[in-house]
VOMAR-520970 format. One record per residue (C-alpha): residue number from 0; residue in three letters; x, y, z. Coordinates in pm, whole numbers, plus 50000, padded with zeros to 5 digits. Layout:
REM residues N
n:NUM res:ALA u:X v:Y w:Z .
...
END
This chain:
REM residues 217
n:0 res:UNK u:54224 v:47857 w:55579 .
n:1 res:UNK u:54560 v:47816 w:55317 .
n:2 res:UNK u:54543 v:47822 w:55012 .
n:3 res:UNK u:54614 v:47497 w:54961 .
n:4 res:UNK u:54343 v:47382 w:55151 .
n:5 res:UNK u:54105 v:47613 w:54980 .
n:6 res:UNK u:54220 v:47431 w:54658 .
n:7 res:UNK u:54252 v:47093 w:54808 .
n:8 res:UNK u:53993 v:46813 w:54652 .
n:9 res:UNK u:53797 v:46643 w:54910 .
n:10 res:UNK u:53563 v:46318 w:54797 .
n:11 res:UNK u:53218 v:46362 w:54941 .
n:12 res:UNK u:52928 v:46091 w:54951 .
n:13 res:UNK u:52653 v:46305 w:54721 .
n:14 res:UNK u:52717 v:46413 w:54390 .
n:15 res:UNK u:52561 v:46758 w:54328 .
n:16 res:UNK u:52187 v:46679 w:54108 .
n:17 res:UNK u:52219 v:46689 w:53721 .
n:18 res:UNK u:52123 v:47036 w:53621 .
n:19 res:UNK u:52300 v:47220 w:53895 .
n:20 res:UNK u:52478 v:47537 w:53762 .
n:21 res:UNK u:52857 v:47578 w:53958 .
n:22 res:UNK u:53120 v:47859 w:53887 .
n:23 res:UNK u:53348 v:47697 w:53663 .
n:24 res:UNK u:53637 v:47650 w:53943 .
n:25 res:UNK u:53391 v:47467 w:54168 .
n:26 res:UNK u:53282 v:47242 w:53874 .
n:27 res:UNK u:53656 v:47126 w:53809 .
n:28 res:UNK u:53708 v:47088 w:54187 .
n:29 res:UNK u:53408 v:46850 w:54196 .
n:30 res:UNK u:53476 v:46648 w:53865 .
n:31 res:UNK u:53849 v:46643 w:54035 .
n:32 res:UNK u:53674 v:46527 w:54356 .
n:33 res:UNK u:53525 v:46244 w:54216 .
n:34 res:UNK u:53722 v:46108 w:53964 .
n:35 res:UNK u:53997 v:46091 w:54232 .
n:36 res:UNK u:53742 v:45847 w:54379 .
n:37 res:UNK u:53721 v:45649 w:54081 .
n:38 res:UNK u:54087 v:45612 w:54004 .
n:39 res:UNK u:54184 v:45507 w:54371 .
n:40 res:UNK u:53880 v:45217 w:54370 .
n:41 res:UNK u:53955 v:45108 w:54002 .
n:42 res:UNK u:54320 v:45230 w:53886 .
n:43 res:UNK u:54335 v:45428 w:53602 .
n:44 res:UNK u:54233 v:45130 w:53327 .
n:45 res:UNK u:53967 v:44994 w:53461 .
n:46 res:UNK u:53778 v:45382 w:53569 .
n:47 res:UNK u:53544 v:45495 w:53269 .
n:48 res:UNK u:53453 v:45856 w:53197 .
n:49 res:UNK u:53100 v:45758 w:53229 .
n:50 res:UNK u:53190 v:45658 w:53576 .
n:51 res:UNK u:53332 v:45962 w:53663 .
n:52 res:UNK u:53052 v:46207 w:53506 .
n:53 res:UNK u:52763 v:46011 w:53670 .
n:54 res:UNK u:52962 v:46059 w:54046 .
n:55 res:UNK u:53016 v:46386 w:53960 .
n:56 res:UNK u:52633 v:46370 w:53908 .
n:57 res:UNK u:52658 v:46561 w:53498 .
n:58 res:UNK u:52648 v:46486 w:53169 .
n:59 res:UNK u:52919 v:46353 w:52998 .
n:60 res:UNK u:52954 v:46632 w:52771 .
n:61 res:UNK u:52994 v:46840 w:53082 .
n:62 res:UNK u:53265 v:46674 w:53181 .
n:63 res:UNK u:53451 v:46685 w:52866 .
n:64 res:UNK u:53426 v:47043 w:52848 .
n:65 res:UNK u:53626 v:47055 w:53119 .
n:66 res:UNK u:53878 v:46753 w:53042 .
n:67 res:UNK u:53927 v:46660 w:52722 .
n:68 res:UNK u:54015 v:46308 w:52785 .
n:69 res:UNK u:54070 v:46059 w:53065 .
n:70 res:UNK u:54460 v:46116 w:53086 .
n:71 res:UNK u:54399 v:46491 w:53109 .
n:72 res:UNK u:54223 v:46423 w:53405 .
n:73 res:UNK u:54417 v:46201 w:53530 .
n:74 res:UNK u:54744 v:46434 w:53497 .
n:75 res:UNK u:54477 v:46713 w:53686 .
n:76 res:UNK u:54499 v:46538 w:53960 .
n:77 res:UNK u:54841 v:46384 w:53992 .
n:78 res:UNK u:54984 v:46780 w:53943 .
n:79 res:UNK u:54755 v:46897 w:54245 .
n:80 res:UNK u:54850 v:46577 w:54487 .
n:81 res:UNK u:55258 v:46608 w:54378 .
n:82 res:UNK u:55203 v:47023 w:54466 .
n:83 res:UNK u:55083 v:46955 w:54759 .
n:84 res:UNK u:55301 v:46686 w:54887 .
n:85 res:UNK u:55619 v:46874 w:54768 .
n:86 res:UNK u:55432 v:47150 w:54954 .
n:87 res:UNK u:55397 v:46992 w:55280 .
n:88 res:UNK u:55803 v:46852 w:55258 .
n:89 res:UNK u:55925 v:47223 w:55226 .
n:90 res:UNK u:55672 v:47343 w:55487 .
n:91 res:UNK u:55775 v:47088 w:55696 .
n:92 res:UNK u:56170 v:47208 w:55659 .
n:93 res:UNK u:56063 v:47563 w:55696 .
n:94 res:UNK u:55914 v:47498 w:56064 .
n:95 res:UNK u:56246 v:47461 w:56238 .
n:96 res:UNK u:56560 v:47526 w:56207 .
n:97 res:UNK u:56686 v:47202 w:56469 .
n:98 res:UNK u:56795 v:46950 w:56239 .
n:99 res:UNK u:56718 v:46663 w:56458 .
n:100 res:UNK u:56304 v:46842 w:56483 .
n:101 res:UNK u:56292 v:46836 w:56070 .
n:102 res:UNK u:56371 v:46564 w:56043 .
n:103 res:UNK u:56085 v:46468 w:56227 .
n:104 res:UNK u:55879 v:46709 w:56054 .
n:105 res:UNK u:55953 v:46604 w:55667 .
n:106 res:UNK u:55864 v:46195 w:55794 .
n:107 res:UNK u:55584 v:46308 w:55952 .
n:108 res:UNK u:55448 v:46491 w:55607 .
n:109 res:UNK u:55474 v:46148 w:55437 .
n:110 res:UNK u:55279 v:46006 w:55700 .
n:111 res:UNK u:55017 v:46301 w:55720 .
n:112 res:UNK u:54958 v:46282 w:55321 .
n:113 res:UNK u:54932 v:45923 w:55296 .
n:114 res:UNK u:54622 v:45958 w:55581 .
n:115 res:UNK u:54468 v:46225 w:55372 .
n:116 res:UNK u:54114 v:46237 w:55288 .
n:117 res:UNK u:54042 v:46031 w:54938 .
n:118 res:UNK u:54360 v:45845 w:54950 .
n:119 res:UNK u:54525 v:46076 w:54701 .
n:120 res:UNK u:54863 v:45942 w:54785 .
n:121 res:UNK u:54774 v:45590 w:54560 .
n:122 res:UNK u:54749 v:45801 w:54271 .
n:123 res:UNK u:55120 v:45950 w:54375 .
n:124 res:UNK u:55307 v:45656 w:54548 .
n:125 res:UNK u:55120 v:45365 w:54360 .
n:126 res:UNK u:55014 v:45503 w:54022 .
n:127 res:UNK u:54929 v:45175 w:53734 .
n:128 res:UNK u:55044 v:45435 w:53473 .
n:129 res:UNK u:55431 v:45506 w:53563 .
n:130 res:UNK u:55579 v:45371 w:53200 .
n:131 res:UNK u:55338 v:45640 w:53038 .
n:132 res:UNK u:55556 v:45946 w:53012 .
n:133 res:UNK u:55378 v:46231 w:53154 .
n:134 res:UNK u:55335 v:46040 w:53458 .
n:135 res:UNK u:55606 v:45944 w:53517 .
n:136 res:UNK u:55719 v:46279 w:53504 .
n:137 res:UNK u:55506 v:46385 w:53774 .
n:138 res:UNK u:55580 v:46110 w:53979 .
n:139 res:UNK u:55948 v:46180 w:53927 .
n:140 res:UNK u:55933 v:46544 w:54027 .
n:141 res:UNK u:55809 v:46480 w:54330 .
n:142 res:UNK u:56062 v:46250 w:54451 .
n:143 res:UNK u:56340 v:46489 w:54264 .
n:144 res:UNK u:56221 v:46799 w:54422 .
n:145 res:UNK u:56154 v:46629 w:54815 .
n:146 res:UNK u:56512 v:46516 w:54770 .
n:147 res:UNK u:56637 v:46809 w:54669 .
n:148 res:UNK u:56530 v:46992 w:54958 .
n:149 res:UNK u:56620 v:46775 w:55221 .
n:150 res:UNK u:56971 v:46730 w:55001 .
n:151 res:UNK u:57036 v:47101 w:55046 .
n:152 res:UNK u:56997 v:47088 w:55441 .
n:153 res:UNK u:57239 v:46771 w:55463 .
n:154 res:UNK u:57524 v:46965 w:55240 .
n:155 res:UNK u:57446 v:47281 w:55425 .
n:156 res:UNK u:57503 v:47106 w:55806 .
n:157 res:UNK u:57770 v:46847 w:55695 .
n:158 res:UNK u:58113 v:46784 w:55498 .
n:159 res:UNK u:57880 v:46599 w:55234 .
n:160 res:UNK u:57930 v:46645 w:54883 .
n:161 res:UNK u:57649 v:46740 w:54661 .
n:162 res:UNK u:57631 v:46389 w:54526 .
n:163 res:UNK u:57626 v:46283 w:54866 .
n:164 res:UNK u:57368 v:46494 w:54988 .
n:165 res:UNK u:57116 v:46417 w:54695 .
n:166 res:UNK u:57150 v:46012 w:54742 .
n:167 res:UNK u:57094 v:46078 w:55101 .
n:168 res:UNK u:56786 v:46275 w:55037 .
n:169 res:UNK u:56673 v:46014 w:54810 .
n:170 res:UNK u:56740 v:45732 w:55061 .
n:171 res:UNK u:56535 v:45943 w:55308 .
n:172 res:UNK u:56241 v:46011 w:55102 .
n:173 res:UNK u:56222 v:45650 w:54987 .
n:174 res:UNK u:56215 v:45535 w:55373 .
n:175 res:UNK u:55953 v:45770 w:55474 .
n:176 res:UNK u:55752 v:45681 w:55162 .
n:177 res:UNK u:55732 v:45354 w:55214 .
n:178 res:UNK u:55707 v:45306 w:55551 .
n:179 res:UNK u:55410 v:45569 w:55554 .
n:180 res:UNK u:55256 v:45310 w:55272 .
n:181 res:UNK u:55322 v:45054 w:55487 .
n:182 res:UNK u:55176 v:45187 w:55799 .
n:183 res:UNK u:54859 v:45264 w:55632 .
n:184 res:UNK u:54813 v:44938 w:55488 .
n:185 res:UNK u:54752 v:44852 w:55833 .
n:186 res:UNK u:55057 v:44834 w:56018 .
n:187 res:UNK u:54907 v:44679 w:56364 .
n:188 res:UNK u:54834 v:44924 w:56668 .
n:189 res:UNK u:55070 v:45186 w:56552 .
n:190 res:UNK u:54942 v:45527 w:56555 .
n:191 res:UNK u:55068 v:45754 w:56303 .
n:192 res:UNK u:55218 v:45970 w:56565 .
n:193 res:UNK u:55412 v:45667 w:56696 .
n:194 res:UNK u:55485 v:45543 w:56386 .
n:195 res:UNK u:55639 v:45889 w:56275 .
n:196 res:UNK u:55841 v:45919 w:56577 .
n:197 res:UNK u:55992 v:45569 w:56555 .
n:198 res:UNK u:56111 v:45574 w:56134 .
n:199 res:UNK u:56211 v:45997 w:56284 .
n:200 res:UNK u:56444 v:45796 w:56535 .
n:201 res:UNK u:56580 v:45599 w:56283 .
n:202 res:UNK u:56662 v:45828 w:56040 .
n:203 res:UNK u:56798 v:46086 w:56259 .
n:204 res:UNK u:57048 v:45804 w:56413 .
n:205 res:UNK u:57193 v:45715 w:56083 .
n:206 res:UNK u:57185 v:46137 w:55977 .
n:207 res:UNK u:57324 v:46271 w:56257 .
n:208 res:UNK u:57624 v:46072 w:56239 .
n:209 res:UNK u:57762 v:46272 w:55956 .
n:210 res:UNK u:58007 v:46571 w:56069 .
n:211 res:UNK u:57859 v:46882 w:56103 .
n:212 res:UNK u:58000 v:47192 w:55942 .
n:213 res:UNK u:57824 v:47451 w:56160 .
n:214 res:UNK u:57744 v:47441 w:56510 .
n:215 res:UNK u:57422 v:47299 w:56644 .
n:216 res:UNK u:57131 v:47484 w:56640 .
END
């Protein structure tokens, strides 16, 4: 198992009994666990800390010795889901070195996070709290950092200027962003693997029109 999905929070149907002792990084994982369910049924106004303790199945007090307020938990969580999808973009440009294949690969880790257990990506993608400042700073670093990846394999392959590249990463996070939201609003009989493949095709028909600098791979 990675790391990350050792550290991953998972939402699970039965809070752990009031009065059960955990090891302190198992306690945050499940007070993580379920006020990620919380925020993604209410948003972050409407969920109450007393929500989130009794899912969590402790004591208030428990809880706040671990968060000191709702926004500190709330900035818990958005730091682990922006890791991880920031994680699964670079993974997903480390797999291959065809151009035409990562492409493929980075739209496809859109699609796999936004089908992710607990629905984590609402918190990311859809967040009620983007004019508070520290959130939208995490919000922002995740689109800054996915587009500054894929930037650096456009400038690398074509005549692009770094300018260039960047808007062009942006342009292609922002399409397989929201067409992964899309798609898992319900988007008909698509199945994520067709639905990858097809907004793949598209991107890689307007990318690979660019000049290339080096020979293909």
């Amino acid at each position: 198992m990675s790391t990350r999905e050792e550290n991953a929070v998972t939402t699970t149907p039965d809070a752990k009994p009031r009065g059960t002792r955990l090891p302190r990084l198992a306690r945050r994982r499940q007070l993580l666990s379920a006020a990620q369910e919380v925020f993604v049924e209410n948003g972050y106004h409407a969920a109450a800390m007393d929500e989130i303790a009794e899912r969590a199945g402790v004591s208030k007090p428990v809880l706040y010795q671990h968060f000191p307020g709702k926004q500190e938990l709330y900035l818990a969580l958005l730091d682990l889901h922006v890791d991880d999808m920031i994680a699964r973009c670079r993974d997903a440009l480390a797999s291959t070195t065809d151009n035409k294949q990562r492409v493929q690969a980075a739209i496809g880790a859109f699609f796999d996070f936004v089908s992710g257990q607990g629905e984590a990506f609402r918190l990311v993608f859809e967040s009620d709290l983007r004019n508070v400042a520290p959130v939208r700073q995490r919000i922002e670093r995740n689109l800054r950092e996915s587009a500054e990846m894929i930037s650096q394999v456009i400038q690398e392959d074509t005549g692009c200027s770094s300018d260039e590249a960047r808007l062009l990463g942006v342009g292609l996070v922002g399409m397989a962003e929201v067409s992964a939201r899309y798609w898992t609003s319900g988007a008909g009989s698509i199945s994520k693997e067709a639905a990858t493949q097809l907004i793949a095709r598209l991107a890689w028909r307007g990318i690979s029109g660019f000049p290339r600098t080096t020979a293909d791979h």
